[in-house]
KEPAVO-28732 format. One record per residue (C-alpha): residue in one letter; x, y, z. Coordinates in steps of 0.001 Angstrom, whole numbers, plus 500000, padded with zeros to 6 digits. Each point is the difference from the previous one (the first is absolute). Layout:
N
AXYZ;...
This chain:
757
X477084457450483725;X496463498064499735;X500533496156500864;X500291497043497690;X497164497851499192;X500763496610499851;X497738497175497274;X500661496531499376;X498417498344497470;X500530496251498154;X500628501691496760;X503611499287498812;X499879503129498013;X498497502027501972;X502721499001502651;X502507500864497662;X499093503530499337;X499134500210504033;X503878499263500379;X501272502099497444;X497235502802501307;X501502499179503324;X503593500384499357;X499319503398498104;X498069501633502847;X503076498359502530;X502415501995497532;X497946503284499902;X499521499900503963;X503347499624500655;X500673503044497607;X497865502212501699;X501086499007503649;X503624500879498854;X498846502912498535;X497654500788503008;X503123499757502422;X502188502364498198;X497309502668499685;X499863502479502129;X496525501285500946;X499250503178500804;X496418502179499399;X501806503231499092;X501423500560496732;X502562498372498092;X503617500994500045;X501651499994496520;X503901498838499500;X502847502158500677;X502681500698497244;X503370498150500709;X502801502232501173;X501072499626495899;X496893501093498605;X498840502719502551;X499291503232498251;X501736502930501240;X496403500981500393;X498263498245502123;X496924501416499565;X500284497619496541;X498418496891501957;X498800496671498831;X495983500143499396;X497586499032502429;X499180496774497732;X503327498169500233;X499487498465503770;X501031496901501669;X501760500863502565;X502087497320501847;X500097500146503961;X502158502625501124;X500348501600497114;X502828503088500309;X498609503386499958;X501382502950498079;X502040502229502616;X501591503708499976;X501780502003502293;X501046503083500003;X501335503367502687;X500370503554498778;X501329502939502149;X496908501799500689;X501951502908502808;X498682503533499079;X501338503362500830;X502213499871503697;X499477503241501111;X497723502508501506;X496935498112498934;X498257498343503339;X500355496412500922;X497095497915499395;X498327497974503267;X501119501819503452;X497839503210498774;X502389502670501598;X500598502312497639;X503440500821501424;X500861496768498514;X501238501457496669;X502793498041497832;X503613500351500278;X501581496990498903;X500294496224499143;X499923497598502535;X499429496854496949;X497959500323496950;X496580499233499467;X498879497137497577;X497386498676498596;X500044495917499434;X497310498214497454;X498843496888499635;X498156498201496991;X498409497137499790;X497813498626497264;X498414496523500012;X499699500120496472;X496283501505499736;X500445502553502916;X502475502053501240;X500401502096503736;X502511502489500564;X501190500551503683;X502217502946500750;X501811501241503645;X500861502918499575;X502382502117502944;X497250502595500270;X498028500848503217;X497148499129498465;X497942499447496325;X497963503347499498;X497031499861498225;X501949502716497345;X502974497988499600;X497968496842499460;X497736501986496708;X502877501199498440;X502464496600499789;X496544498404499183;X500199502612496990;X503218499353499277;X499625496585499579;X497222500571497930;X501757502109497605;X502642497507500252;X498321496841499956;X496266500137499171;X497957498382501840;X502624496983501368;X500589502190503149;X496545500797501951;X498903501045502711;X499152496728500816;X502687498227499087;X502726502178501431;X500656500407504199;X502201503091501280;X500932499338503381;X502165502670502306;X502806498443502221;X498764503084502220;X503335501775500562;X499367503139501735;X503098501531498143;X498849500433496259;X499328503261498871;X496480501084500112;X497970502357498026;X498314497104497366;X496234499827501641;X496638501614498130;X498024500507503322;X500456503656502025;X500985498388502947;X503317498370498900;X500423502689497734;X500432502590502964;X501758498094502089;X502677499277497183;X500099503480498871;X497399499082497034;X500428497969496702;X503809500187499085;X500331498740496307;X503954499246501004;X498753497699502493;X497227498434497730;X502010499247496968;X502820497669501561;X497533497900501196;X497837499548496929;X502836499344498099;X501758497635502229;X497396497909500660;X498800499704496274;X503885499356499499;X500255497145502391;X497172498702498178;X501007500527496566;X503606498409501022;X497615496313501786;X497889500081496230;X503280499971498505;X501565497487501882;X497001497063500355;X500831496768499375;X498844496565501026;X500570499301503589;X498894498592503636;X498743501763502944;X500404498361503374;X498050500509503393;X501087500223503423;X499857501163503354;X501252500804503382;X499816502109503267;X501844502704500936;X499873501433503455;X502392502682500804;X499603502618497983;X496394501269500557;X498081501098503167;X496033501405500332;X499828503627500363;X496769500125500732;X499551497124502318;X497086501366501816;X497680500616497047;X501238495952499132;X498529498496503113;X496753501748499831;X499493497039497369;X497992497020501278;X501865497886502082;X499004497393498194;X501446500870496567;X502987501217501868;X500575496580501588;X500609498376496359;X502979501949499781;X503371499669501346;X501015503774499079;X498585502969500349;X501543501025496410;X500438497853497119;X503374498504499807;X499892498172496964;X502649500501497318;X498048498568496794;X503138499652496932;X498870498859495936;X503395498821498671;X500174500609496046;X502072497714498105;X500806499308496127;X499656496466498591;X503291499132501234;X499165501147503489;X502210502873500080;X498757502734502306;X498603502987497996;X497940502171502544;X498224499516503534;X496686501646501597;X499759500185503237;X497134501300502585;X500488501066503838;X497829502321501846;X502171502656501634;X500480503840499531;X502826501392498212;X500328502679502747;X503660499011501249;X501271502801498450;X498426502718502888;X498131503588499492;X503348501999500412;X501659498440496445;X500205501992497047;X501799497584497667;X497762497740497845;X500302496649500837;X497536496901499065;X500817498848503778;X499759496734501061;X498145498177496928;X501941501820497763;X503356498502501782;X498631496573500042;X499722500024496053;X503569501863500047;X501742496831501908;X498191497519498202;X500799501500496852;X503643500512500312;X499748496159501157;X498236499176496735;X502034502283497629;X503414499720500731;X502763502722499122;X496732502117499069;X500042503463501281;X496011501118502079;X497260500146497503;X501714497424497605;X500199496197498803;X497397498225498858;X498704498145503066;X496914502237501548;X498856499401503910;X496730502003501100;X499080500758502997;X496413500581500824;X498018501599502779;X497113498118501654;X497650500304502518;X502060502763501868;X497862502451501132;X501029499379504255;X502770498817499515;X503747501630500723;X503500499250499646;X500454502073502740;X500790496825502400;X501393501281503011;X496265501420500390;X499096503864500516;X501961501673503109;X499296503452501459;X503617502075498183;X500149502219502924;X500058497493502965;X500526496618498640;X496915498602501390;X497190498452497961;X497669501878498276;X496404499600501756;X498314496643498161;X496698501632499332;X500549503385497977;X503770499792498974;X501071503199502066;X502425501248502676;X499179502016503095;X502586502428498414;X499474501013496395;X497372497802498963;X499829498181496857;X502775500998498716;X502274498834502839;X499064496760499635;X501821498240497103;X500729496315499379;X503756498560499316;X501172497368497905;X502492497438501035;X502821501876498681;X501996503124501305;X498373502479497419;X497842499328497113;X502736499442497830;X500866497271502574;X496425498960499903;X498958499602496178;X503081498494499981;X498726497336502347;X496303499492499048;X500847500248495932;X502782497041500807;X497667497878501667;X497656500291497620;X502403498872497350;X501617497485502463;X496419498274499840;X499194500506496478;X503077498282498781;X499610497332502048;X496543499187498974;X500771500705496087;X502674497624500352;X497850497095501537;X496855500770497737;X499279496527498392;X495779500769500034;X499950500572496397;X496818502781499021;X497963498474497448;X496204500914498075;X498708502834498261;X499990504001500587;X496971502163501155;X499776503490500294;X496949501611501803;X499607504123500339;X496811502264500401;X500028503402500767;X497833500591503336;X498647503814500831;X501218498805503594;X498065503014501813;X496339497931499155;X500204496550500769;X497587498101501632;X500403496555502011;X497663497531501381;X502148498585502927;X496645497540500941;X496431499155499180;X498192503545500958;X503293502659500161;X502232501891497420;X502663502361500855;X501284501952497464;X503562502115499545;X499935504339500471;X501403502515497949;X503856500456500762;X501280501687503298;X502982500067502615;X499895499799503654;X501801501569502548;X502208497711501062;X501097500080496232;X501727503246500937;X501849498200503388;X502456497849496779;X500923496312501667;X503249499077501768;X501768499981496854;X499745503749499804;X497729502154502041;X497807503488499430;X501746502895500944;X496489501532501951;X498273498931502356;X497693497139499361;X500504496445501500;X498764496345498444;X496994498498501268;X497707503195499700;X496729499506499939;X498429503428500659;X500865503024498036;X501725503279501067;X498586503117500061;X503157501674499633;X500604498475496814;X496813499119498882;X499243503874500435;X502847500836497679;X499056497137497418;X496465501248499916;X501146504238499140;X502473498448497429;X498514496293498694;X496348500076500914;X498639498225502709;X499468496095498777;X495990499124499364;X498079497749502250;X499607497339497839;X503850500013499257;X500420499810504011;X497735497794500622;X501076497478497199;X503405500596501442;X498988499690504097;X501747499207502005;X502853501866498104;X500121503885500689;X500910501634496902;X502813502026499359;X499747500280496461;X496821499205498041;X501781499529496878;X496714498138497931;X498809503442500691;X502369501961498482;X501055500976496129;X501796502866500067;X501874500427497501;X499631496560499591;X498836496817502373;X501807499504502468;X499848496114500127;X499008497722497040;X496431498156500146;X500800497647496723;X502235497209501251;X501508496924498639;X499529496641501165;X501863497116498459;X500787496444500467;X502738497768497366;X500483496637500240;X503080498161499097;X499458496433500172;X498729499232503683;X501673503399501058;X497849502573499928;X501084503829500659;X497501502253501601;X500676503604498904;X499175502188502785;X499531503987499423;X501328500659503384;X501572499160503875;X498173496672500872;X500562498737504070;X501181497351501013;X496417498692500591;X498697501758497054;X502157497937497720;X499064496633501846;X496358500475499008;X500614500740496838;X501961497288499122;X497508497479501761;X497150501562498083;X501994499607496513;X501365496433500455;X496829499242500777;X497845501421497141;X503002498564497781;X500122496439501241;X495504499636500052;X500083498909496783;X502598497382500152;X501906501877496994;X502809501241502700;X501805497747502407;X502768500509502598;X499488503931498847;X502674502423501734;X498403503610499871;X502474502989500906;X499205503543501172;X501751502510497169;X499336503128501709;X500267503917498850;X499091498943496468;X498182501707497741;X498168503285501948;X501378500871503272;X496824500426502546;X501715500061503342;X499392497117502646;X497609496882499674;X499350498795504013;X497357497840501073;X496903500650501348;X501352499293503773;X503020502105499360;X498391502666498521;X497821500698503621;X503800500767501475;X500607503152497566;X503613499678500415;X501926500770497228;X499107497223497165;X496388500649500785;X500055503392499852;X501514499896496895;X497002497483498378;X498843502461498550;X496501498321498348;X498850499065503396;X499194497367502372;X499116497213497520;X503134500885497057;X500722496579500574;X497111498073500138;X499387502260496321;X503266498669498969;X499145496072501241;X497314500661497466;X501145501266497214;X502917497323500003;X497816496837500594;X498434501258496795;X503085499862497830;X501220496883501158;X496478498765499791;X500121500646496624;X503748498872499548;X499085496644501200;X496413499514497953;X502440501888496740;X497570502408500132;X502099503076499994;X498699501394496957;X496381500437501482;X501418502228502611;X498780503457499235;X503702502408499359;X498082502557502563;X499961503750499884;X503643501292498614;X502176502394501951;X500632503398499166;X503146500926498223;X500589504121501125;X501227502235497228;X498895503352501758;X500629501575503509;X503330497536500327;X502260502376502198;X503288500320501064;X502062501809502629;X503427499240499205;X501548503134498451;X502547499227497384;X503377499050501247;X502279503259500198;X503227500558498033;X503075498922501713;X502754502372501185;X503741498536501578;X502491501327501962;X502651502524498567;X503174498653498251;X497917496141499734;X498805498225498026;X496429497248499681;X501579496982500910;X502924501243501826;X501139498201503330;X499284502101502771;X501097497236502401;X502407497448498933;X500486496255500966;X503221498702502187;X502697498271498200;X498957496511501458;X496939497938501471;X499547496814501272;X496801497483499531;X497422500939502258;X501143504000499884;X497413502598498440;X501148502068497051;X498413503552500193;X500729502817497487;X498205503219499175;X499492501519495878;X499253503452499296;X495930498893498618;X497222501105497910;X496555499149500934;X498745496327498779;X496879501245498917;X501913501827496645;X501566495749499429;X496189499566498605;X499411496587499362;X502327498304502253;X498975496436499241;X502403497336499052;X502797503033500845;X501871500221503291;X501339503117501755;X503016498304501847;X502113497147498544;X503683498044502505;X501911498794497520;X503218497492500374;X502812500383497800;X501009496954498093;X503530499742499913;X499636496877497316;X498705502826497300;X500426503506501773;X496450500381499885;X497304501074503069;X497213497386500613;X496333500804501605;X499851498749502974;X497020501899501622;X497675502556498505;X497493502103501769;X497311496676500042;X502646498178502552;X498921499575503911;X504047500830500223;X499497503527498754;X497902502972501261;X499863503301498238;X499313502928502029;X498381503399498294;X500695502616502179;X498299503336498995;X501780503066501295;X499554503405500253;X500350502343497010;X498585497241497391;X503427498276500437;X499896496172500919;X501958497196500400;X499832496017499644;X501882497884502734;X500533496743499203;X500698497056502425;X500984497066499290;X500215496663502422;X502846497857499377;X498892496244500034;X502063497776502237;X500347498455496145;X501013502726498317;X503210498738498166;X503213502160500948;X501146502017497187;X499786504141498755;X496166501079500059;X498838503515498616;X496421501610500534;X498351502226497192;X497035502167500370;X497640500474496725;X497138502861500007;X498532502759498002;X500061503961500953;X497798502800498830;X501075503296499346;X498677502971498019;X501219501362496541;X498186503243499135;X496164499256500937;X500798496140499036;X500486497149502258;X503048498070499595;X500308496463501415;X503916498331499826;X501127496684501056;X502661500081502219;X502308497218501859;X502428499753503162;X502879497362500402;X501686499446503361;X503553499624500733;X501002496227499738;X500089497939503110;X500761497039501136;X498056497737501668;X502133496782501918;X500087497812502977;X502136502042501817;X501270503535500099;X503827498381500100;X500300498990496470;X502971500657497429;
């Protein structure tokens, strides 16, 4: 405000006026100082008001117009949540993540979810789903982009909209474009593609139905027993330096947002921690979400009392992070045969190799383990949702190009560039990590090729150009995937990159496994492109890994001269992450100067209508046993249990793959009975950690189901039953005939002790 000029004169009436003049500006400055103060300045664009709670529009794509702003300081945001069962077929189709293709379904473990988040300032809006997936493929990305679009318009974007995996490695697989997945998940399996789609669009159909004004809260905390470097080799070939800064040699920060309505009542949480979901080993055929997929399931039931899995209106995420060396596996990898450690450099045994050396959780099998690691995960969580007072304030960004990833060029200083190769594998991407080995015999940390192999490769593949090794050196290449595009490519070039802002939170969408160290410079880089232009302050940036194209491992430079594992599997090169550095410095560049709508969209990816294939025949009709019938008790339960006991019966099955569309269903249900109204009650379903359903496929196309289920120490003493639900296909004429069947137990007791009257 420009100063006051001061003039005296001996003119009565001109002093007169000068006082009246005077007392008139005195008013208007003090107007504008009180209105100064309760302004809140900020160079990006203006909110506008929220509805009330009374006038919000079922709708709320129906928002105020840009015109209408003023927006008081910490003004409430508009807030949805929302979870949808996302599990697809459980059986016979290959698990997704451990890439043995003896892994095939044959069971539930838990359910698979996906959780969505909404938040709109008013003039923008971001979307952030977790999803308890292995990974985003670029496939399933497209097509719940298109479904939103149908849906939606253009609310839901591309660059509006994050899909994050929790990285389970025990979702079915068989939902990825690129010929690499596809074979290794016997091809593109519509049954597997169609759950998720829907589930996810679901979860976010149920948070746009549900948004209302709220508050989001900020905090976080360490949590250092529950993850361990499995590559701690490739880690210290960092500079010392940059190593020094850090206490860990994996991240163990727990990062929680707390959601809350106007009255502070909890209505969701989000919550990032970089670890793998790989608690639940190799040898498991039940799908599981694993250890972020319990965390949500304890914190839920917390939030949503007398709510059965899957239900209750309080939603709590769990997201991956910066995970790419990093295992639950804490007891560190141990030679199976002898019981000595595995040898530090390669990850083998003098006996067996690879595959002999495995790593262990804390617990006494990895039931025991994801048990563990998923409750200290939600142990933290709660604890820092419940003392989150750091209240998120400020407007939404969203940032996204698309990036041909296999052609970028970087100028690291004043006369060099480096610049990213076409896609290809290493050897030591055939050894697997300590979290489940290769079956031949190749060992981490290769840095020459085999002729063996690279004979075979060469009569089958094609041997890998020059320029692709030489880009790649000093990775030998196993695989030169950029290379290869029969029937289709075998990797994707197009990738996304994406940053969203909430407030001073700001979520880094990743399309891959970050390290430890990976994830460090990238969040350095973006906090500090954010906070140049004094628009961002205080700025908390998270890692949300395996969103939005899967493309393997992202190691640094240093790392990447190791060619364990993680850098064998990076698969655009030495400098993938100095390309990604760049490419993310220019979104938040353009976040904090709100210039995002200069930034050039970038060439689109492909969306493949021909040459999709699949290998999974069709699932066969079912036969039974003679003088049965589906859903018959082959093997019945005792008279009596006590807490703590495990419950295990056997049903004459059908194959799950004829239950179709299994979502928001359940195959088992324990039921109480209710003396009060002679009625049975829910208890568990199928989605329950108590519960495990066993498909056992026999001989003759007959099967069975087994189902277990582990009596809480709570579990209130009274009569229990268990029922078995599925679907069986048999033939009438030429036609195929599909029947819904069920199986009810004998009713049992369940009570303190077996002396009881």
């Amino acid at each position: 405000m420009a100063g006051r000029k001061s003039v005296c004169c001996g003119v009565s009436a001109l002093e007169a006026t000068l006082a009246v003049l005077f007392v008139l500006m005195t008013a208007v400055c003090v107007t504008l100082i009180t209105l100064m103060a309760t302004w809140k300045t900020h160079t990006g664009p203006d909110p506008t008001l929220h509805p009330s709670p009374e006038s919000t529009s079922p709708d709320p794509t129906l928002r105020p117009s840009p015109e209408s702003t003023s927006p008081p300081q910490n003004k409430p945001y508009l807030i949805g949540v929302g979870r949808a069962d996302c599990t697809g077929p459980p059986a016979e189709i290959p698990l997704m993540g451990y890439a043995n293709p003896q892994q095939t379904a044959a069971g539930i473990h838990t359910r698979l979810y996906s959780r969505a988040f909404i938040i709109d300032d008013g003039k923008r809006r971001v979307v952030f789903v977790t999803a308890d997936v292995g990974m985003i493929s670029q496939r399933l990305r497209l097509e719940v982009l298109k479904a939103l679009q149908v849906k939606y318009g253009d609310l839901y974007r591309q660059d509006n909209v994050v899909l994050s995996g929790t990285h389970t490695h025990c979702g079915p697989a068989g939902y990825f474009q690129y010929t690499l997945f596809m074979i290794s998940s016997k091809g593109y399996i519509k049954a597997s593609m169609e759950p998720l789609v829907n589930g996810i669009v679901k979860s976010i159909d149920i948070a746009h139905r549900s948004m209302k004004p709220g508050r989001i809260y900020r905090n976080r905390g360490e949590l250092d027993d529950s993850s361990l470097n499995r590559s701690p080799h490739s880690y210290l070939n960092n500079p010392e330096d940059e190593r020094q800064r850090y206490k860990w040699n994996t991240d163990k920060q727990v990062l929680v947002l707390k959601f809350t309505d106007l009255d502070g009542d909890g209505i969701g949480m989000l919550s990032w921690f970089a670890v793998h979901a790989v608690s639940m080993n190799y040898t498991n055929r039940m799908v599981s979400s694993d250890n972020m997929g319990y965390a949500s399931y304890l914190l839920e039931q917390d939030k949503n009392p007398g709510e059965l899995p899957g239900q209750g209106g309080f939603v709590a995420g769990f997201s991956s992070s910066n995970l790419g060396d990093v295992s639950p596996n804490t007891r560190g990898p141990h030679c199976v045969n002898t019981g000595l450690p595995c040898d530090y450099l390669n990850s083998s045994c003098p006996v067996g190799g690879t595959k002999m050396c495995q790593a262990f959780g804390p617990g006494d099998d990895m039931f025991d383990s994801t048990r563990i690691i998923g409750h200290n995960v939600y142990r933290k969580a709660k604890e820092l949702y419940a003392n989150a007072a750091e209240e998120v304030t400020g407007f939404l960004h969203s940032a996204h190009q698309w990036v041909n990833m296999t052609d970028v060029t970087v100028q690291i200083n004043s006369t060099h560039t480096v610049r990213t190769c076409k896609p290809a594998l290493g050897h030591s991407f055939a050894a697997g990590t300590t979290d489940g080995g290769g079956d031949l015999n190749f060992t981490q940390g290769a840095v020459d090729g085999d002729p063996f192999w690279d004979g075979i490769r060469d009569a089958l593949l094609g041997e890998p150009s020059n320029q692709t090794q030489e880009c790649h050196h000093p990775k030998p290449i196993l695989f030169s995937t950029g290379e290869m595009n029969w029937p289709l490519p075998w990797h994707p070039q197009i990738i996304d990159v994406q940053i969203i802002t909430i407030g001073s939170v700001a979520v880094v969408a990743v399309p891959g496994e970050m390290t430890t160290m990976s994830g460090r410079r990238l969040r350095e880089a973006v906090k500090q492109e954010l906070e140049s232009e004094g628009t961002f302050r205080d700025t908390e940036v998270v890692i949300a890994g395996l969103s939005n194209v899967y493309t393997h491992y992202i190691t640094t430079y240093e790392e990447y001269q190791v060619q364990r594992y993680e850098g064998a599997s990076t698969i655009y090169g030495p400098h993938t992450l100095s390309a990604y550095l760049h490419k993310y410095r220019g979104l938040a560049r353009a976040i904090a100067q709100d210039k995002v709508s200069e930034l050039p969209a970038g060439p689109e990816p492909p969306f493949f209508t021909k040459n999709l294939f699949s290998l999974l025949p069709a699932a066969a009709v079912d036969r039974k046993p003679e003088n049965t019938s589906f859903g018959d008790v082959l093997q019945q339960v005792y008279p009596v249990y006590r807490q703590g006991d495990v419950v295990s019966v056997t049903f004459v099955a059908g194959n799950p793959r004829h239950s179709g569309d299994i979502r928001d269903k359940t195959f088992v249900t324990v039921e109480i009975h209710d003396n009060r109204t002679e009625t049975w009650e829910v208890v568990h379903t199928d989605a329950s950690w108590e519960t495990r359903f066993h498909w056992l496929q026999g001989s003759n196309r007959q099967s069975n189901a087994t189902v277990e289920w582990h009596i809480p120490l709570s579990a209130p003493s009274g009569s229990y039953r268990i029922k078995h639900f599925g679907h069986y296909k048999q033939m009438k004429g030429l036609r195929p005939v599909i029947t819904p069947y069920e199986g009810t137990t004998d009713v049992f007791r369940v009570t303190a002790s077996f002396y009881y009257q």
